[in-house]
C-alpha positions in Angstrom: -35.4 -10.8 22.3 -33.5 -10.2 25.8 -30.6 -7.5 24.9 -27.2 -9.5 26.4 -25.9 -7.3 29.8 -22.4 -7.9 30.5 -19.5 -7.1 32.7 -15.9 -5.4 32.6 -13.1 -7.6 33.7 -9.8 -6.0 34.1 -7.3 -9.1 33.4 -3.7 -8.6 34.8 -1.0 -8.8 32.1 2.9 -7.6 31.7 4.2 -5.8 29.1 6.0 -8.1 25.7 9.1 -6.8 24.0 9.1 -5.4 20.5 5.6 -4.1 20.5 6.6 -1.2 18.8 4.3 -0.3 15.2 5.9 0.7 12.2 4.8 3.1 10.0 2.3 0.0 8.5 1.5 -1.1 12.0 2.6 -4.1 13.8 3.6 -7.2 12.4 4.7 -10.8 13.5 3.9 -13.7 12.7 0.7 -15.5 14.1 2.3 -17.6 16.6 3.3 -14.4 18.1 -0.2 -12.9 18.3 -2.1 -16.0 19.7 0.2 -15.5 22.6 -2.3 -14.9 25.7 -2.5 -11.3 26.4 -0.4 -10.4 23.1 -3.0 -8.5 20.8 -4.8 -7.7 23.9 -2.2 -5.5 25.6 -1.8 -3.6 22.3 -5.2 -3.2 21.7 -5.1 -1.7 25.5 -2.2 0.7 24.8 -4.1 2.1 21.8 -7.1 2.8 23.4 -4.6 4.5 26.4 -2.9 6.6 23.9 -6.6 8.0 22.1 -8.3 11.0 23.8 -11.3 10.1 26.1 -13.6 11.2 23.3 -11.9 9.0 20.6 -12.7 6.1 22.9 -15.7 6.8 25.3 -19.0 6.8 23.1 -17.4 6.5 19.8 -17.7 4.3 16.3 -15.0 2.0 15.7 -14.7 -0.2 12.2 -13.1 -3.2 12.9 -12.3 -5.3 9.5 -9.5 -6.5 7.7 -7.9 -8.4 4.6 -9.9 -12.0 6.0 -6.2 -13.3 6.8 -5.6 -16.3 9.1 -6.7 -15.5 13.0 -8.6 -12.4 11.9 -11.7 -13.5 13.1 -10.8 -14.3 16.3 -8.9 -10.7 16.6 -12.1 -8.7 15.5 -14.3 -10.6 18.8 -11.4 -9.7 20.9 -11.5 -6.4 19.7 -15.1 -5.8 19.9 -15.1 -7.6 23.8 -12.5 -4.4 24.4 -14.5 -2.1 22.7 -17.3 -2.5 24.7 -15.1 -2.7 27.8 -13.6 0.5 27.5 -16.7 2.5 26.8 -16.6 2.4 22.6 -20.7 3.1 21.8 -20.4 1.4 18.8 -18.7 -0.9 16.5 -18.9 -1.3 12.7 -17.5 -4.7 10.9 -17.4 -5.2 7.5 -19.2 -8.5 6.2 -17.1 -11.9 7.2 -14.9 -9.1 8.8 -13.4 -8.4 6.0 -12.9 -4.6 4.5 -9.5 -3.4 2.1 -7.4 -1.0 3.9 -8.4 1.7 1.1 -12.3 0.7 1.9 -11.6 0.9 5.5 -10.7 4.8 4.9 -13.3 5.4 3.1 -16.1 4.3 5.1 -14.4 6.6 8.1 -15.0 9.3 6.1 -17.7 8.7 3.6 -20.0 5.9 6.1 -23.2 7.7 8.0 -25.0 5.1 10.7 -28.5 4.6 10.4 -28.2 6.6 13.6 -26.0 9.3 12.2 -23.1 8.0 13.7 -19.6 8.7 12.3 -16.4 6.6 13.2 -13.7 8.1 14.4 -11.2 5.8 13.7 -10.6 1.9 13.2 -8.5 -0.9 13.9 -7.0 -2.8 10.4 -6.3 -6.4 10.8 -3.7 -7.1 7.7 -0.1 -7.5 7.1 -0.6 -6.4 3.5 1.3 -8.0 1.1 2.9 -10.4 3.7 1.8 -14.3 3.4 -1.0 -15.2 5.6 -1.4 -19.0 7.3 -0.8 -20.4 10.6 2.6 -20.5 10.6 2.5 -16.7 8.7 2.0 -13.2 9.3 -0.8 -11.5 11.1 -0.8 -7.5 11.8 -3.1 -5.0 13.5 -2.6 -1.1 12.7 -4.8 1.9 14.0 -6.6 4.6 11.6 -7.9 7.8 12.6 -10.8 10.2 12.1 -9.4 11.1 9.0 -8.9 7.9 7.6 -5.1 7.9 7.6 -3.0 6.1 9.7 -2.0 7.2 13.3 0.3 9.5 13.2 4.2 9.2 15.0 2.6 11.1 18.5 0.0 7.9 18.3 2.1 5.7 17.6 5.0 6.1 20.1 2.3 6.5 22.8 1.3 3.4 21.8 4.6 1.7 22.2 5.2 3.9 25.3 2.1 2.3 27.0 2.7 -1.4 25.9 6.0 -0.9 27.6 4.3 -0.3 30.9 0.9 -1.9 30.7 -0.7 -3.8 33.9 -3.6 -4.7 32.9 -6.4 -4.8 30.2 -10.0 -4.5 30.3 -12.4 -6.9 28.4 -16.3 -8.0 28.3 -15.2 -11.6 28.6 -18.9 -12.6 29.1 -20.4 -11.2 25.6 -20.7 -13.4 23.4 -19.1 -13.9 20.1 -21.2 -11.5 17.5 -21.7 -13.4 13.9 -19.9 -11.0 11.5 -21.5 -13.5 8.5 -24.9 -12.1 8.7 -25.6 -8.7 8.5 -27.5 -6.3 10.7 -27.1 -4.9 14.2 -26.7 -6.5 17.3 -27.2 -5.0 20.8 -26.2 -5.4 24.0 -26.1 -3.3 27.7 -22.9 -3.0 30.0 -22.2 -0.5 32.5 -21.7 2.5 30.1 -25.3 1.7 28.5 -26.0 0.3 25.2 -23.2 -1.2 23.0 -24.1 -1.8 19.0 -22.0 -4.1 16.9 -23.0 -3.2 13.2 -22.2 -5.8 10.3 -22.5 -3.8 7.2 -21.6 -4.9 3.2 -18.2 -4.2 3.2 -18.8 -3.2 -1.0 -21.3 -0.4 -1.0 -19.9 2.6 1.0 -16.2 2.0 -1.3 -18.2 1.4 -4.7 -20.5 4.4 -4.3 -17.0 6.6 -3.8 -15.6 4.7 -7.0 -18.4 5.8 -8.7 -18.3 9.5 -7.6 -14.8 9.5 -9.1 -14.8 8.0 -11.8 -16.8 7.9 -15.3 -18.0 4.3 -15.1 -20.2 4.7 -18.3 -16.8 5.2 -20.4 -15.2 2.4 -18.9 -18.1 0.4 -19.1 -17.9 1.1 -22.9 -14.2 0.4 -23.2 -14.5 -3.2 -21.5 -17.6 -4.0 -23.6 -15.4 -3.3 -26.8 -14.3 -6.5 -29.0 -11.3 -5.3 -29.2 -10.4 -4.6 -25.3 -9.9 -7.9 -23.1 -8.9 -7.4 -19.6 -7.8 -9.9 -16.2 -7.9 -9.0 -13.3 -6.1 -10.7 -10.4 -6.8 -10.5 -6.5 -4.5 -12.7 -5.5 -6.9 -14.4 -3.0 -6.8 -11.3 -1.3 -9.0 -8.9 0.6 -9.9 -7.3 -2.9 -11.9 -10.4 -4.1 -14.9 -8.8 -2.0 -14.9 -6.2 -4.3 -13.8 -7.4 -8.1 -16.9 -8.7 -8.9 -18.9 -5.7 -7.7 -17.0 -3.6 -9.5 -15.6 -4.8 -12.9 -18.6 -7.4 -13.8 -21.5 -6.1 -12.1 -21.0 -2.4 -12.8 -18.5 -2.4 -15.3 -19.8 -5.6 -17.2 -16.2 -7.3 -17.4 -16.7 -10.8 -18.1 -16.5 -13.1 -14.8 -13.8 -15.3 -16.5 -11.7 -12.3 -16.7 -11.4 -12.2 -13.0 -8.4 -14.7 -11.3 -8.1 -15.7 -8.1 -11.0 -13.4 -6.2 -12.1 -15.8 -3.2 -10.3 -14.4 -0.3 -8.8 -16.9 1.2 -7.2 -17.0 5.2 -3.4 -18.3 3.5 -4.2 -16.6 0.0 -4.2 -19.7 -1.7 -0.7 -20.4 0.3 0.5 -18.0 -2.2 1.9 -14.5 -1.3 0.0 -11.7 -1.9 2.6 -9.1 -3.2 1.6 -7.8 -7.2 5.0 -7.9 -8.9 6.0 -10.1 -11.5 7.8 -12.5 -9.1 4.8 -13.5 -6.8 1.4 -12.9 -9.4 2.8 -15.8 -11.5 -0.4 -16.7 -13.1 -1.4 -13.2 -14.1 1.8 -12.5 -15.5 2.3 -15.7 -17.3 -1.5 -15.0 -18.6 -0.1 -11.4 -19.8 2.6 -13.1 -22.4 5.4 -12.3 -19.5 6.0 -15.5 -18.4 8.7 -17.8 -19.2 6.7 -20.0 -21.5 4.4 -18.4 -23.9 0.7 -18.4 -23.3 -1.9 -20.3 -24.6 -4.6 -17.7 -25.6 -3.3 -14.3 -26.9 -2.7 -12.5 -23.4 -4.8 -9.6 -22.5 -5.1 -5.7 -23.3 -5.1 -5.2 -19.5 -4.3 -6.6 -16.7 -3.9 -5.9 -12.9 -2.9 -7.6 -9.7 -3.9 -6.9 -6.0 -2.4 -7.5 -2.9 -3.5 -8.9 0.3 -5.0 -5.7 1.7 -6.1 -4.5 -1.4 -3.9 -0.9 -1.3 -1.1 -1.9 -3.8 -2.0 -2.6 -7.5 0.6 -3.6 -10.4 0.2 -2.7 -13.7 0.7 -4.4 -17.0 -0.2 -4.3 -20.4 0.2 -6.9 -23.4 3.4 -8.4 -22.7 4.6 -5.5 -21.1 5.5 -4.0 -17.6 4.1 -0.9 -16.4 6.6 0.1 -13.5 4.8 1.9 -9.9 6.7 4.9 -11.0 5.6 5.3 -14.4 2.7 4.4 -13.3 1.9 7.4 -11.0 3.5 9.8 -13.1 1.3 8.8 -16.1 -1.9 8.8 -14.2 -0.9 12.1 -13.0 -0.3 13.5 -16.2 -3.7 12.1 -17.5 -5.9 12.9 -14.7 -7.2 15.8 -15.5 -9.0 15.3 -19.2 -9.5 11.6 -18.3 -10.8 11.6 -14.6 -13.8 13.5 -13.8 -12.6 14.0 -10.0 -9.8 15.9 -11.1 -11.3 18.1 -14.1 -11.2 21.4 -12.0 -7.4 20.3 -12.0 -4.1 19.0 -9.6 -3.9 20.7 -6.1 -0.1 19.1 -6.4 1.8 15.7 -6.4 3.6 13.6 -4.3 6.2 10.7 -4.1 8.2 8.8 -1.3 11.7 9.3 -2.1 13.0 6.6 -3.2 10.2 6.0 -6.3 11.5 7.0 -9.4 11.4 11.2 -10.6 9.2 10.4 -13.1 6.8 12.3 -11.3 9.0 15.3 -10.9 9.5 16.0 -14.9 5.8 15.8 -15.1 4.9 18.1 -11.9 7.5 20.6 -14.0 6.2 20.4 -16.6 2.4 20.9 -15.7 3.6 23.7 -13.2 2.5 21.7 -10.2 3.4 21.6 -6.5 5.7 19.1 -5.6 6.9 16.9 -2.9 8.8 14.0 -1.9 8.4 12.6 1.2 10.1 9.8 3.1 8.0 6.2 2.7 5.0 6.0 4.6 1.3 6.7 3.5 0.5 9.6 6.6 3.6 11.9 5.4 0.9 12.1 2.0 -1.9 12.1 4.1 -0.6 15.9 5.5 -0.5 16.9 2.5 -4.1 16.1 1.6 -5.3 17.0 4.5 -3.9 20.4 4.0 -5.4 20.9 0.4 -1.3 20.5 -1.4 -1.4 17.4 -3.0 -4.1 15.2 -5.5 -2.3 12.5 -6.8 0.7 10.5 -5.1 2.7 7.1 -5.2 5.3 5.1 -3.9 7.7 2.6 -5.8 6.4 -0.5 -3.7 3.3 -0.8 -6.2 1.4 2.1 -3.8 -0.8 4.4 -6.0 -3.5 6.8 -5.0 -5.4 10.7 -4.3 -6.9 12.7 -2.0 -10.3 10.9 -1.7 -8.9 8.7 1.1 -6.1 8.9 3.2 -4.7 5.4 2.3 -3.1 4.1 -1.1 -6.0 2.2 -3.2 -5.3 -0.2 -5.8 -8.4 -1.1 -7.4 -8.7 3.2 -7.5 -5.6 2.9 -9.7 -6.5 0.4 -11.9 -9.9 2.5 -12.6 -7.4 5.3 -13.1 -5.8 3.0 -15.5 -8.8 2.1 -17.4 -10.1 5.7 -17.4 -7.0 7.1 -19.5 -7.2 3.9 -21.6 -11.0 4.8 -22.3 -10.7 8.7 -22.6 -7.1 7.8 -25.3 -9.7 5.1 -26.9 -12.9 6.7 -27.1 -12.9 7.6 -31.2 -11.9 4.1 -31.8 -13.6 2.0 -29.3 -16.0 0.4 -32.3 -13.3 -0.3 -34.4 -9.6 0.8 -35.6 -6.2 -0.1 -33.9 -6.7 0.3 -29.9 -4.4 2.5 -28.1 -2.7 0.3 -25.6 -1.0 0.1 -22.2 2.5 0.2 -24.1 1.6 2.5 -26.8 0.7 5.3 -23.5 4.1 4.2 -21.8 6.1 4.9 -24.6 4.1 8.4 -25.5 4.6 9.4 -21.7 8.7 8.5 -22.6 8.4 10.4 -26.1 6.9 13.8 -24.1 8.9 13.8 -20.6 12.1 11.3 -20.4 12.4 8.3 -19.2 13.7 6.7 -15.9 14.9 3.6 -16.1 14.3 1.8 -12.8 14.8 -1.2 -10.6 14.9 -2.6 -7.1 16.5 -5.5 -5.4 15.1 -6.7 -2.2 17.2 -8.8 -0.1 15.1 -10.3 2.3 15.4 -11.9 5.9 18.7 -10.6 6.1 20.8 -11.1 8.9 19.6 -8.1 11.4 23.5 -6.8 12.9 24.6 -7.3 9.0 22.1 -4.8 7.5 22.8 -2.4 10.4 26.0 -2.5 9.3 26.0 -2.3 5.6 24.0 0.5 5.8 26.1 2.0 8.6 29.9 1.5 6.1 27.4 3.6 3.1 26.5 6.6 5.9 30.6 6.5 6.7 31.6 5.9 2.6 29.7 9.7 2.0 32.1 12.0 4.2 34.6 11.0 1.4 33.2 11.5 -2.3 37.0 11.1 -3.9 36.8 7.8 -2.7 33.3 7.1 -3.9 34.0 7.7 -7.0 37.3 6.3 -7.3 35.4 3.1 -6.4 32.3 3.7 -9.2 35.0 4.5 -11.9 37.4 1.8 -11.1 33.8 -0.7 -11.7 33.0 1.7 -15.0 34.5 4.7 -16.1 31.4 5.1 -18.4 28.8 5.8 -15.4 29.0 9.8 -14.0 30.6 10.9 -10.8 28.3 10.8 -7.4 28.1 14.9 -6.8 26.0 14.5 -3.8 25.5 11.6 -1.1 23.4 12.0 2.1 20.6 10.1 4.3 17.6 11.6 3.5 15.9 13.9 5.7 12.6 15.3 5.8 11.0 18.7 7.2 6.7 18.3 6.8 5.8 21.4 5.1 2.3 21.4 7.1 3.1 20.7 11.0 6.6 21.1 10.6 7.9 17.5 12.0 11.6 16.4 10.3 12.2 12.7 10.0 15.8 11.7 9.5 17.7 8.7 8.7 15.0 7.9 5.7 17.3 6.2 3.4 21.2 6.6 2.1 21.3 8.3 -0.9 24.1 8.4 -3.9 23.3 11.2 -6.2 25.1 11.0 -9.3 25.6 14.3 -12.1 23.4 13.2 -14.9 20.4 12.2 -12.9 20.9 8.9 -11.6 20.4 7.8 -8.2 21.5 5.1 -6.0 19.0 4.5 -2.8 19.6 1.9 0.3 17.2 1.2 3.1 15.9 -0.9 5.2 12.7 -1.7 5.3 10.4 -2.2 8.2 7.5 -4.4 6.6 9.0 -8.2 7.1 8.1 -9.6 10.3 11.3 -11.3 10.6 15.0 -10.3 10.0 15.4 -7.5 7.9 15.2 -6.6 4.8 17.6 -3.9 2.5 15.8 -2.4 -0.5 18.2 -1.2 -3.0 16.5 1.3 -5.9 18.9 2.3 -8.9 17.7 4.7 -11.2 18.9 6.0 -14.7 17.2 9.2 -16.7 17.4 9.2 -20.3 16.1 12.4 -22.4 17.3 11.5 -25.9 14.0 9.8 -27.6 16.0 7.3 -29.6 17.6 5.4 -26.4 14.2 5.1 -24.2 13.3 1.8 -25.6 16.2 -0.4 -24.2 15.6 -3.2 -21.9 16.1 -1.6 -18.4 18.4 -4.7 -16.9 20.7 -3.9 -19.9 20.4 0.0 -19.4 20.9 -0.2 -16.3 23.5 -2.9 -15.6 26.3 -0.7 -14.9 24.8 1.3 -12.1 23.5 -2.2 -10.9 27.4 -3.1 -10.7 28.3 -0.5 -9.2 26.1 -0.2 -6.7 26.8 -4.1 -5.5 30.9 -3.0 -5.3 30.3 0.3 -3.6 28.0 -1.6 -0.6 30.0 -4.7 -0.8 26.5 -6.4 -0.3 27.7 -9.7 -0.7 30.1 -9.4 1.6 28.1 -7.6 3.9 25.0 -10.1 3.7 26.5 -13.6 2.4 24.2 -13.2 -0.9 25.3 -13.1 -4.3 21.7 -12.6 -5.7 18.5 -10.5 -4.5 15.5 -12.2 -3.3 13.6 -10.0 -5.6 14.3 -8.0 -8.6 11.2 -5.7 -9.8 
């Protein structure tokens, strides 16, 4: 068959406002992106703000979580690629590869050829809804599988602020990203591949490097253990049934929800108990009680397939539990770790959960401000293992991205390695019964967040500017807290937290507004950058409690008080017009 030839057109465009990517990328909603020239001149400014070698002759994945206009975005992308002198393009089957798969196949993925990518461009907005009338988000990876750092990314912005025009192979024809296999075609530069590859293998082979999947294979195939897995009609469905029924011998009725679907079923694809109704309600949480007797296990996805929520029987596992128990279990239950932890990590406003047990193992410690390439320093500096985030963000130094199905393997791995002298027989250790040793050994911190979302832009700005201007005075702060409840402690610290990176020595400020109280607790404000529209303020309040006989309370009730005071202090409904959170997790 005739190899295609085709031409460069440079296309004249003018710069759009606001094209400036978060620390997840950019994000709008759809009708924003099908503008003409919109993802193009962004696309442009990223390849402008890459070194000529990153670019000319290089291997670019292009995949995402399958969400509505995707497909259209990875032909664009590949008509640019080939314009601006990329050698070759990778796509992930149906264009469709989790964020956590996508950094591993940067770093783990040799071409037939022996190519190597050096970066990739992520079609998701993660956990945001997907539809025509939804969101839609692009963001740019790097050679070592993390995302683009803050010198990237402000280039980036810098160049869509000026950009004139874009260059495109308008005549090459759309490449079928259903069928596998290579497709070439010449242009000026010379030959041009676009590679569609299974977007399972390359991520299940790492699984498999990690993890013991004969243990874990034995645990599911146990009468006693029943486990549900939920993908939310995300990105992760390409990889459930790979993983937990064909190499893990899960039963396929055990899986919910794994077609990914462009609108995710019109549902949204966040894992907490507000949005994975049908996983929770399955796992004895719901209102009603269930039908069946719930599960053992059970775990949600979300669109992009790097967040992962927890649960056991009738029970909630919370993110920063979560990391803090994997990381105190890592080493005797996951073979990757057995030569031990190189260090841990959290953003700062997830729970210290993490902290007690970093103490108490002797381990290097770090909290970071929120944002996935502040860990990925770290790793890529040999100082951290295991990290996690309180947004339901869990993961280790074999990518550069959190991985949710990688933590609900961890999961399953500690569950195995605490069941394996009963796995035939006797009383299972469960999800709850490792929650509430992990409380018995180090503490526990009771924990919650309230999201307020679409908020009024001006009004969050100045909500959170009245808590910056509240902390010059901490008589006054704590006039306010006692006069809500003399019973909470006095705030002995209150700052916006800043952070100096202990590898290339870059401080971030402003990171959040914090309220530091003397037995432990903490108050934590910010605003949060994922939404596409209006914004949102994430407010975390947190409560430790040593004494073994009071870690078993409900953690609404423990921590009612703080939640009170924290309400008064911000005057949030005043401030915002809303007298309830949009979300409580």
């Amino acid at each position: 068959m005739k190899m295609v030839t085709f031409q460069v057109s440079r296309v004249e465009t003018a710069p759009f406002d606001g094209q400036k990517p978060g620390t997840s990328g950019l994000r709008k909603k759809v009708k924003v992106f099908v503008q003409p020239h919109y993802l193009q001149n962004f696309v442009q400014s990223t390849f402008y703000a890459l070194s000529a070698e990153k670019v000319q002759g290089a291997t670019l994945v292009v995949s995402g979580d399958g969400r509505y206009f995707s497909k259209d975005a990875i032909q664009i992308i590949i008509k640019m690629s080939a314009a601006n002198g990329v050698r070759r393009v990778w796509v992930g089957q149906n264009g469709l590869l989790s964020t956590p798969a996508v950094s591993a196949v940067i770093r783990e993925r040799v071409g037939h050829d022996g190519s190597k990518a050096t970066g990739a461009f992520i079609l998701t907005a993660s956990h945001n809804p997907g539809g025509p009338h939804e969101d839609f988000g692009i963001k740019y990876n790097m050679e070592n599988g993390g995302p683009a750092p803050e010198a990237i990314t402000d280039k980036m912005y810098e160049n869509t602020k000026t950009i004139k025009e874009y260059l495109i192979a308008e005549n090459l024809p759309d490449v079928d990203i259903a069928a596998i296999g290579v497709t070439s075609f010449t242009g000026p530069e010379g030959q041009f591949d676009v590679e569609v590859f299974d977007s399972a293998s390359d991520y299940v082979k790492l699984m498999k490097s990690i993890f013991d999947f004969q243990a874990i294979r034995k645990l599911l195939s146990s009468p006693n253990f029943t486990f549900c897995y939920d993908a939310l009609h995300g990105v992760a469905g390409a990889y459930a049934n790979r993983i937990f029924v064909e190499e893990l011998g899960a039963q396929e009725s055990s899986l919910l929800n794994c077609t990914p679907k462009e609108d995710f079923g019109g549902g949204h694809p966040d894992p907490n108990l507000t949005y994975a109704k049908e996983l929770v309600a399955r796992m004895g949480l719901g209102k009603s009680s269930p039908q069946h007797e719930p599960p053992e296990f059970g775990a949600a996805a979300d669109g992009d397939a790097d967040r992962n929520m927890v649960l056991g029987k009738r029970f909630f596992v919370t993110p920063s539990d979560s990391v803090a128990i994997i990381a105190a279990n890592a080493v005797e239950a996951i073979p990757y770790f057995s030569g031990g932890l190189k260090g841990v990590a959290r953003s700062m406003p997830t729970s210290a959960a993490l902290d007690v047990v970093a103490k108490h193992l002797n381990l290097k410690f770090f909290e970071v401000p929120t944002g996935w390439k502040f860990f990925g320093n770290l790793m890529d500096a040999g100082l951290c293992s295991v990290c996690g985030e309180e947004s339901f963000g869990t993961g280790s130094d074999h990518i550069r991205e959190k991985d949710g199905i990688w933590a609900v393997l961890a999961w399953l791995s500690i569950l195995a390695y605490k069941n394996k002298e009963n796995i035939n027989g006797g009383k299972l250790v469960s999800v709850e019964d490792i929650v509430h040793q992990h409380w018995a050994t180090y503490g526990r911190h009771y924990y919650t967040r309230y999201d307020y979302e679409n908020v009024d832009a001006g009004a969050a700005k100045e909500l959170m500017a009245y808590l910056v201007r509240l902390q010059s005075s901490l008589g006054e702060v704590n006039e306010i807290v006692k006069g809500v409840c003399s019973d909470v402690s006095n705030v002995v610290q209150a700052d916006e937290f800043e952070y100096k990176d202990p590898v290339d020595g870059s401080i971030s400020k402003h990171q959040g507004i914090r309220y530091l109280f003397e037995d432990g607790s903490r108050l934590i404000f910010r605003l949060s950058g994922t939404g596409s529209e209006g914004a949102t303020i994430r407010l975390y309040i947190e409560q430790y409690e040593k004494d073994p006989s009071k870690t078993g309370r409900d953690s609404q009730e423990a921590l009612a008080p703080l939640v009170d005071v924290a309400l008064k202090l911000s005057k949030m409904e005043e401030f915002t017009g809303r007298s309830a959170p949009t979300v409580i997790t």
